[in-house]
BAVEXFI-911116 format. One line per 4 residues: number of its first residue (from 1); for each residue x, y, z of N, C-alpha, C. Coordinates in steps of 0.001 Angstrom, whole numbers, plus 500000, padded with zeros to 6 digits. Layout:
N
NUM> X,Y,Z,X,Y,Z,X,Y,Z ~ ...
***
This chain:
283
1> 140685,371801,345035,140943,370565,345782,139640,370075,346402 ~ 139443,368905,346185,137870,368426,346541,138340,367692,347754 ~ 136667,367258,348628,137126,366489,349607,137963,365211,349086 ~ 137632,364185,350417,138559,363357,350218,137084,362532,350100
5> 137393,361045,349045,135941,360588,348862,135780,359372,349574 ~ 134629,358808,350514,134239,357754,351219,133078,357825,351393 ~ 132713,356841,350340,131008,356510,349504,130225,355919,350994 ~ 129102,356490,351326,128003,355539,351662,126837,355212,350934
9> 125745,354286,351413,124565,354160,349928,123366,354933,351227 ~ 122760,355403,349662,121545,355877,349892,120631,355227,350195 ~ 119847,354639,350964,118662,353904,351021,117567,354773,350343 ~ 116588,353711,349319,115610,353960,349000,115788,354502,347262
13> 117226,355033,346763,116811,355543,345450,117978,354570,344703 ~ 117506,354356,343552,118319,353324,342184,118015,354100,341408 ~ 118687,354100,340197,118982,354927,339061,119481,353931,338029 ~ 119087,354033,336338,120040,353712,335665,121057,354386,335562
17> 121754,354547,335073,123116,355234,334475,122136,356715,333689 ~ 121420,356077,332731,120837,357202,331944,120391,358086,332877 ~ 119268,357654,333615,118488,358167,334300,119281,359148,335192 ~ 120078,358165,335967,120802,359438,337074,121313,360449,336476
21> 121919,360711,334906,122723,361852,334443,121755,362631,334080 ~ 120282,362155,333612,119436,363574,333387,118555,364176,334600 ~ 118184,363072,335666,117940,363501,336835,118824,364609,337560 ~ 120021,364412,337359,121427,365505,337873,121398,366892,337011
25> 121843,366562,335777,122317,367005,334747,121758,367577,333453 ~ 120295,367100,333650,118896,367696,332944,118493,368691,332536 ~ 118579,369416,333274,117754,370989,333128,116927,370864,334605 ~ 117046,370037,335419,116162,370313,336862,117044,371256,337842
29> 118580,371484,337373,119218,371722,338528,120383,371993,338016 ~ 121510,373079,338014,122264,373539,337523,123658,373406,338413 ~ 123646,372642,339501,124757,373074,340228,125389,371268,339953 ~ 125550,370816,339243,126110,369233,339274,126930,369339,338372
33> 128352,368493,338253,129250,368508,337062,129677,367163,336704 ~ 129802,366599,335988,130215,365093,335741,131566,364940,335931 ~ 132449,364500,336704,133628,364423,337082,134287,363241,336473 ~ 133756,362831,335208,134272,361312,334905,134088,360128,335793
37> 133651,358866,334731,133462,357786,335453,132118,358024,336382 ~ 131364,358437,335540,129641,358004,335644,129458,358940,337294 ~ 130098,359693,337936,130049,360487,339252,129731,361936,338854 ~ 129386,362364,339842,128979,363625,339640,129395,364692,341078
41> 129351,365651,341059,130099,366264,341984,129086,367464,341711 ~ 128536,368021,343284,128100,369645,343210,127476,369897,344771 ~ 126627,370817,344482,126025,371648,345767,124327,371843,346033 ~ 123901,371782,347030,122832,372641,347469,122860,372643,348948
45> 122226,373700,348915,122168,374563,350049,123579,374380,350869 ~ 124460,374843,351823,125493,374601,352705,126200,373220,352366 ~ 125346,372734,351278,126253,370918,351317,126853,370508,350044 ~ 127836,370100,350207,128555,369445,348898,128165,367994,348746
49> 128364,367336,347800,128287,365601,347628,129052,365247,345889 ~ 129402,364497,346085,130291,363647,345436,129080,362671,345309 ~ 128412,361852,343967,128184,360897,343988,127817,359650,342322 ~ 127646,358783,343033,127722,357723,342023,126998,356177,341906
53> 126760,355511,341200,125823,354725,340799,126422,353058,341408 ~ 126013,352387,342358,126745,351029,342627,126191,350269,341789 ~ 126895,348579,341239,126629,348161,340048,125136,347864,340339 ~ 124359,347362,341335,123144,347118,340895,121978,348827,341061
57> 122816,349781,340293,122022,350842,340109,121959,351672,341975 ~ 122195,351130,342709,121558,352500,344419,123134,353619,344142 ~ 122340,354589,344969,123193,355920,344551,123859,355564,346493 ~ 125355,355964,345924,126151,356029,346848,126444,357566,347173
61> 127162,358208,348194,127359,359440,348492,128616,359746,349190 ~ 129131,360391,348806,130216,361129,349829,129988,362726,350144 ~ 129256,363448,351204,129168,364065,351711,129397,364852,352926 ~ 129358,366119,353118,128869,366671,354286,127809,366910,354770
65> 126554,366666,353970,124842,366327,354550,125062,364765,355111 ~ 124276,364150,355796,123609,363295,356514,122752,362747,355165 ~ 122039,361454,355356,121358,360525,354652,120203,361628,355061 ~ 119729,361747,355840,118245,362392,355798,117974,363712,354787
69> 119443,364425,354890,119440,365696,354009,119501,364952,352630 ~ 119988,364506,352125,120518,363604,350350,119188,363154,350288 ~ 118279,362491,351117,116972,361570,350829,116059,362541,350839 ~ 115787,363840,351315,114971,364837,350994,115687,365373,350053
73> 116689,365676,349162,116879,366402,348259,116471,365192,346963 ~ 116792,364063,346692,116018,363280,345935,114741,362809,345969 ~ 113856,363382,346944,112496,362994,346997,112356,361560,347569 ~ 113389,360865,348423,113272,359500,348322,111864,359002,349281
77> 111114,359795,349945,110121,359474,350243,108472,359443,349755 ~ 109020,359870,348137,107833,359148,347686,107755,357983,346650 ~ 106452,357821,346531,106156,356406,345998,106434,356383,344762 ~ 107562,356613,343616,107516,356430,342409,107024,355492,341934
81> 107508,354221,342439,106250,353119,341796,105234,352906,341664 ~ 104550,353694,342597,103207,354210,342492,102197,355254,341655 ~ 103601,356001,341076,102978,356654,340530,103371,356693,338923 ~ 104166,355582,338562,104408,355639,337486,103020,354555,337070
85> 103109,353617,338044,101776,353062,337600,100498,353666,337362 ~ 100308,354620,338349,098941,355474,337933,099163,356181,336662 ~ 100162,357051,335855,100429,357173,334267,100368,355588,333954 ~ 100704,354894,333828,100549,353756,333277,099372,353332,333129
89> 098405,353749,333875,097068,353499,333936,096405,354497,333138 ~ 096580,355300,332478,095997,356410,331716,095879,355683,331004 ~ 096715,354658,330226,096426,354688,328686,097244,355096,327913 ~ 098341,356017,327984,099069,356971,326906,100077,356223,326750
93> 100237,355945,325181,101374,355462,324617,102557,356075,324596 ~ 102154,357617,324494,103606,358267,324354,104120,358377,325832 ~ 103712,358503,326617,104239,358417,328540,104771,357001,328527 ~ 104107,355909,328007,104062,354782,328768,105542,354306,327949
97> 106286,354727,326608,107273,354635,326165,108114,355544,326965 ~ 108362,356653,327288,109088,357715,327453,109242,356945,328866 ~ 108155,356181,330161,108536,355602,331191,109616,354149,330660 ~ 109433,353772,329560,110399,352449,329424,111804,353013,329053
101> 111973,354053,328544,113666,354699,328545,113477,355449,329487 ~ 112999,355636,330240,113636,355993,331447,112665,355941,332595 ~ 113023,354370,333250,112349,353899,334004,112423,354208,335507 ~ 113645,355024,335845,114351,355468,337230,114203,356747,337319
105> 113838,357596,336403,113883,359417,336653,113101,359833,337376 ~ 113768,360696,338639,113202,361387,339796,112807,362672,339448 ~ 112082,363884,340242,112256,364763,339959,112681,365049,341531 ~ 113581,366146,340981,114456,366340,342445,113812,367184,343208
109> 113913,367580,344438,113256,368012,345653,113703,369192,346146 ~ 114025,370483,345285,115254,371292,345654,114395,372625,346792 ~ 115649,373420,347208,115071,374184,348111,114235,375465,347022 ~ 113043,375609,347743,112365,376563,346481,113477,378062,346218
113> 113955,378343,346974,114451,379527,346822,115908,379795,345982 ~ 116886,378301,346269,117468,378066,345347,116819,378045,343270 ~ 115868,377027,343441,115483,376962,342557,114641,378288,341970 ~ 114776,379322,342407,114090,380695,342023,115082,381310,341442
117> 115619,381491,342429,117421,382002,341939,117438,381399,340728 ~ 117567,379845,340486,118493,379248,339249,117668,379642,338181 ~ 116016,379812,338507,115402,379497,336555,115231,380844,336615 ~ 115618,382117,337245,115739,383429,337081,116296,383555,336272
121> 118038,382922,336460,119165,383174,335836,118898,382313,333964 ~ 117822,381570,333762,118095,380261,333327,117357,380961,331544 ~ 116845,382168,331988,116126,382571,330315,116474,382763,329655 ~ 116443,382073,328061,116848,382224,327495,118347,381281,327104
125> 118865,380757,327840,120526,380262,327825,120243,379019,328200 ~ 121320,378469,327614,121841,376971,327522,122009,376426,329014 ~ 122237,375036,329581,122448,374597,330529,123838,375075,330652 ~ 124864,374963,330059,126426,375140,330432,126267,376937,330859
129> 125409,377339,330147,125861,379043,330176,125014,379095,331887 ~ 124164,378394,331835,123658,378654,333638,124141,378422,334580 ~ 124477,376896,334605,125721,376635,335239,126361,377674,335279 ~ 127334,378156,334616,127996,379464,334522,128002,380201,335298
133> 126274,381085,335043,126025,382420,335465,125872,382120,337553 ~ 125351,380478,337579,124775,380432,338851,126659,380158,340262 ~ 127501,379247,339004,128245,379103,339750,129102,380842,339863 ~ 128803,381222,339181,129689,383010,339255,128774,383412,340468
137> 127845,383348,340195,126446,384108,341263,127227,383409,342756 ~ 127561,382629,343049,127685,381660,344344,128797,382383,344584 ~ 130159,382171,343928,131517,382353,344483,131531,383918,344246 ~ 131021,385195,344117,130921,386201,344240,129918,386128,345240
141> 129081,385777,346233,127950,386253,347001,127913,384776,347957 ~ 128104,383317,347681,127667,382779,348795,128839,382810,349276 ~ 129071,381662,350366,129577,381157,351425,130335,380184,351229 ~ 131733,380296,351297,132589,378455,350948,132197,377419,351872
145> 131821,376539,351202,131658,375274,351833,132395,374351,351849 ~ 133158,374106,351285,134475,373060,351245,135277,374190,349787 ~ 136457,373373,350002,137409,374262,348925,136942,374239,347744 ~ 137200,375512,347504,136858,376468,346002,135491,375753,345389
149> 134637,375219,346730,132974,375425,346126,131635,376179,347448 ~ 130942,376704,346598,130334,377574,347271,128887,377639,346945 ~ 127784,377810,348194,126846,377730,348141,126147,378970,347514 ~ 124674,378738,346603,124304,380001,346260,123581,380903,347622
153> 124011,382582,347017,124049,383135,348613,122439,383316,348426 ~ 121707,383917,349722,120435,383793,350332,119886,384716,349600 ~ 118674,384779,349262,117997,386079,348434,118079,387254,349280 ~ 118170,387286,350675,118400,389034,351068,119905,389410,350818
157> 120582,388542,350326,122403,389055,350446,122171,389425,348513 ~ 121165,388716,347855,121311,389181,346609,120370,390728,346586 ~ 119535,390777,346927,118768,392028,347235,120045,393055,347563 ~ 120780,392810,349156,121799,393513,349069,122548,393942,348493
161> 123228,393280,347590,124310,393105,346691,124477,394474,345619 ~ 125160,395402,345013,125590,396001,343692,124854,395600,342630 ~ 123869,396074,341876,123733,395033,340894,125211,395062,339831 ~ 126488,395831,339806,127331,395928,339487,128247,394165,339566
165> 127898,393538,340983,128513,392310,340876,127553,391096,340903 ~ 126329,391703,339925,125541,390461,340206,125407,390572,338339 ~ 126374,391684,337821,126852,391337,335802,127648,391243,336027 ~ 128675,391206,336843,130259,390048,336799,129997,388810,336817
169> 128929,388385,336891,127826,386794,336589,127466,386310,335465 ~ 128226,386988,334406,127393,386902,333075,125983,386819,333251 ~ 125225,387339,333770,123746,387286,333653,123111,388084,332606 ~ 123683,389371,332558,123042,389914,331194,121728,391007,331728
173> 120816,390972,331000,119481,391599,331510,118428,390797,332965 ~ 119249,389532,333154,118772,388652,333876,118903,389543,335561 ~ 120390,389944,335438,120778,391122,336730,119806,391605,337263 ~ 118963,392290,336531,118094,392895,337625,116841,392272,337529
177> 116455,391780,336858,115493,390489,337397,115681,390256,338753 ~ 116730,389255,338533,117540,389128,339681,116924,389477,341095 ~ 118108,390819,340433,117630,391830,342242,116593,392445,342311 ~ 115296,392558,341269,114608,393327,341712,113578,391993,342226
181> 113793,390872,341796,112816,389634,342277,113258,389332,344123 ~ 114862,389933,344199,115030,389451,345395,114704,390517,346303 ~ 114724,392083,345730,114325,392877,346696,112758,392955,346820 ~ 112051,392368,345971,110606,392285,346615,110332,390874,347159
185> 110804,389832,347657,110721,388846,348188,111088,389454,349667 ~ 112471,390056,349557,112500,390179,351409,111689,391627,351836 ~ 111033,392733,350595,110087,393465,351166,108872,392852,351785 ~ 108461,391615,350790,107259,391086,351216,107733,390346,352330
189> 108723,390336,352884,109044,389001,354100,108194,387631,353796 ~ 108620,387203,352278,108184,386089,352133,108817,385052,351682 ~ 109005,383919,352424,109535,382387,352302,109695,381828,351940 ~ 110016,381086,350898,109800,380746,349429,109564,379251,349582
193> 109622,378820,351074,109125,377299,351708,107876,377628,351503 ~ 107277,378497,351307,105399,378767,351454,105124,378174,349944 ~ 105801,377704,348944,105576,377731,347769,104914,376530,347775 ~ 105370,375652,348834,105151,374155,348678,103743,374020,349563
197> 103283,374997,350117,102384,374299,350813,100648,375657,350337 ~ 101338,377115,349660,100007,377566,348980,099636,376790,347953 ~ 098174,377537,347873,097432,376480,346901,098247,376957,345704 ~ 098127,376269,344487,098974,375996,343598,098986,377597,342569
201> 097200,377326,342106,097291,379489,342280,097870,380682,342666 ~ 097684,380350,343512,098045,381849,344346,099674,381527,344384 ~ 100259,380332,344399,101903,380273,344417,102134,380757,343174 ~ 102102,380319,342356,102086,380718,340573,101696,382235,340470
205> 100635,382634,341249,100723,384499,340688,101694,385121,341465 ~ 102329,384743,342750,103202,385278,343581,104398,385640,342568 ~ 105062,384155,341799,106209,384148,341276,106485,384891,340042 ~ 105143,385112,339520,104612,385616,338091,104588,387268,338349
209> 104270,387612,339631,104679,389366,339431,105833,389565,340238 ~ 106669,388379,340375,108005,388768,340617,109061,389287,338954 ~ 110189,389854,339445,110471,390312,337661,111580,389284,337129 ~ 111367,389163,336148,111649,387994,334613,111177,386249,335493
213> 110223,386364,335605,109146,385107,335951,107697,385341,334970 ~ 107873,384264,334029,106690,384058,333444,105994,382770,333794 ~ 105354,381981,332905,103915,381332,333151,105291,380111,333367 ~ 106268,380128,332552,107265,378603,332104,108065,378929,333732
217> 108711,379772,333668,109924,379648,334700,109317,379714,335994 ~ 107774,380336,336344,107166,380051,337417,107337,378348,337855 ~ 106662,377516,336787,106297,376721,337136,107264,375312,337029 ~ 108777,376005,336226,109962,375011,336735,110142,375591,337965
221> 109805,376644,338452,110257,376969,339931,109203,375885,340937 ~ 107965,375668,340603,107053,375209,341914,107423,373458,341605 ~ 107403,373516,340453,107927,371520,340069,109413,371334,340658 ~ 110408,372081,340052,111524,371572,340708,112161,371861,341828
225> 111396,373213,342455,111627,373821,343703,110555,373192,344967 ~ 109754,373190,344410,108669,373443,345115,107731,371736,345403 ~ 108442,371071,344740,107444,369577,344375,106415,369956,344305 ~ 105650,371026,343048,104361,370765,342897,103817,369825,341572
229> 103965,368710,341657,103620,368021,340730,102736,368637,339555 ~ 101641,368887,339736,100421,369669,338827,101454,370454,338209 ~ 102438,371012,338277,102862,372232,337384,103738,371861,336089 ~ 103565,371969,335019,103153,371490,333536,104328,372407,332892
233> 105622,373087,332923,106275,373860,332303,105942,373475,330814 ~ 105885,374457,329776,105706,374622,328872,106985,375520,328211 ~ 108122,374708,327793,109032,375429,327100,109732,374948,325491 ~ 110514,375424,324777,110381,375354,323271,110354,372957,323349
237> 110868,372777,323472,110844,371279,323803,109527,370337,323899 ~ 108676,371000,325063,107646,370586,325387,106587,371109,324271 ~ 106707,372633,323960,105543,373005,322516,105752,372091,321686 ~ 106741,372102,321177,106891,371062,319879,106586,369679,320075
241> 106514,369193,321562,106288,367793,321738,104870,367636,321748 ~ 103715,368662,322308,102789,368637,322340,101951,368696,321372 ~ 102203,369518,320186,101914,369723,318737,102033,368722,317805 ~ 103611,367897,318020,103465,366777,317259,103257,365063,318028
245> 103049,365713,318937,102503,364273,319436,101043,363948,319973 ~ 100766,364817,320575,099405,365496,321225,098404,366271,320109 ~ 098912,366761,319066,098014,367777,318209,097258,368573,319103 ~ 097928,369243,319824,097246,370324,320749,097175,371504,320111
249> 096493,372753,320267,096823,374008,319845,098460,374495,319996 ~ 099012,375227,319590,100437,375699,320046,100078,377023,320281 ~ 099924,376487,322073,099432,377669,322587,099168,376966,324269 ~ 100428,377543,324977,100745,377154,326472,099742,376659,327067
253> 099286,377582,327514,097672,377544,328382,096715,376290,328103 ~ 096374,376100,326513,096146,375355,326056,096855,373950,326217 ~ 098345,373351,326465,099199,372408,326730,098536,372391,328120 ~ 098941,373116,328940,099191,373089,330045,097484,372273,330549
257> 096390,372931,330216,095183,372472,330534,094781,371090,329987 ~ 095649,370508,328663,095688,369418,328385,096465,368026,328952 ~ 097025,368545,329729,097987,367598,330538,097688,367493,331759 ~ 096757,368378,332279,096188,368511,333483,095072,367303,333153
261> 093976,367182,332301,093158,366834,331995,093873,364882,331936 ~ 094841,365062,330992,095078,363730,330538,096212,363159,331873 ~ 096884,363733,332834,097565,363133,333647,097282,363444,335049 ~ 096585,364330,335230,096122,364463,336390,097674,365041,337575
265> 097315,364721,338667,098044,365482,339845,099672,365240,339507 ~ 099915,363704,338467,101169,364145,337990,101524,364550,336380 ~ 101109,365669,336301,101077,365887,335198,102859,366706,334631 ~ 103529,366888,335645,104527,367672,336146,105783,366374,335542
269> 105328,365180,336494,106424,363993,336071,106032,363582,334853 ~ 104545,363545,333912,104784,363433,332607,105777,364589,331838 ~ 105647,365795,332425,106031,366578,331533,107724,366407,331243 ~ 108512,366066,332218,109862,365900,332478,110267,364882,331551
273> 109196,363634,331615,109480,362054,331146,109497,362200,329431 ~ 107964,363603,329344,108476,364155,327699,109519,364739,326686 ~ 109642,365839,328268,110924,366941,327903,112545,365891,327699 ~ 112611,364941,328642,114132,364267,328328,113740,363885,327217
277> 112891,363048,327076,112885,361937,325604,112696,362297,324628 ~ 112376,363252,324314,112048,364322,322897,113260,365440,322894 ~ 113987,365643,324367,115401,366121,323586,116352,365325,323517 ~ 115885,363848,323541,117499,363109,322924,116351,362447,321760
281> 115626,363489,321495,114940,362586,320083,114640,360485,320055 ~ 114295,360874,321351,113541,358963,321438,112453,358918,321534 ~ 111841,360018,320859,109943,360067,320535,109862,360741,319470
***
């Protein structure tokens, strides 16, 4: 039984239709479900929202967060227009198409520690199977927040936890990843808000000798957790986009230093603007 719904608008963010379902529903963020009729329904952190697109595109909300919480979880305080123009100013044909189908895509603003949790769970498997593993992970370990939905629980309650009920999650070998990523996070008594503000280095080796974090899932953790723009994920989508569009080596490191080079500090929102449009094959 969901709440009861009474839309307010968001100031500051518009969406197409397209845009808002891969901004939600993408691969940035695993906890959203399409409830029919272009809405979407899910969670982060302690908050639920219900939401949906008014006809001239602004996102409406029905929540238990406040406008200030919804406008930091969409990033609505920065300058997208600003910065789609600075890619626009590169020069690149293949960005400067991939910005005309999808002229509204955000990258979302999530809490880093959530987003550690999710691309832990996320190797290897499909979006539906994560969804999955993350909503099992929540209603075995978090906290109800409104009826029969539940927040994902805190990394010391997963540290705590059996790893016995953290494979009633379908997670698989991911389990102790898992817990052994969460029991050295609260050994180190470290914050995973620090992600957003170390230098971009030293955040990236932190996450990288945590266990099942490589060079890719680090750095969907600091982009979609963390808003670190600079961070360039490199996964099967993006190789192949880079190879046949870029003629880069096929070879990460190599991508990754090439996108740095050709997009500079947002090299993170090219990479997203690639990854949608080359998996609905519109490049």
């Amino acid at each position: 039984m969901k709440p009861a719904v009474s839309y307010k608008k968001l100031p500051g963010v518009k969406f197409t239709p397209a845009d808002f379902a891969e901004t939600l529903d993408g691969g940035q963020a695993f906890r959203w479900d399409d409830v029919g009729g272009g809405e979407y329904f899910g969670a982060f952190g302690k908050n639920w929202a219900r939401l949906r697109l008014a006809c001239d595109g602004s996102l409406e909300y029905s929540s238990n967060a406040g406008a200030k919480v919804l406008a930091e979880y969409f990033d609505a305080a920065r300058d997208y227009e600003s910065l789609r123009k600075n890619l626009k100013s590169r020069g690149d044909g293949i960005v400067d198409r991939a910005l005309e189908i999808y002229p509204t895509l955000r990258i979302l603003r999530q809490n880093p520690a959530e987003a550690l949790i999710c691309f832990i769970c996320s190797s290897s498997k499909r979006i539906v199977q994560i969804k999955q593993c993350v909503r099992l992970l929540s209603e075995n370990l978090g906290d109800e927040i409104c009826d029969g939905v539940y927040a994902l629980p805190e990394i010391e309650r997963i540290a705590d936890a059996d790893i016995s009920v953290l494979r009633k999650c379908k997670l698989g070998f991911r389990a102790e990843y898992l817990k052994r990523s969460a029991a050295k996070i609260s050994a180190d008594k470290f914050d995973p808000m620090e992600l957003r503000e170390m230098p971009y280095a030293e955040a990236k080796k932190y996450l990288i000798g945590l266990s099942g974090i490589g060079e890719k899932v680090a750095d969907c953790i600091l982009l979609f957790g963390a808003s670190r723009f600079e961070a360039f994920p490199v996964d099967t989508w993006i190789r192949r986009a880079m190879v046949e569009l870029y003629s880069t080596p096929d070879n990460p490191a190599c991508m990754r230093d090439f996108a740095l080079k050709k997009f500079g500090p947002h090299a993170g929102f090219a990479q997203q603007l690639i990854f949608t449009a080359k998996r609905k094959n519109l490049l």
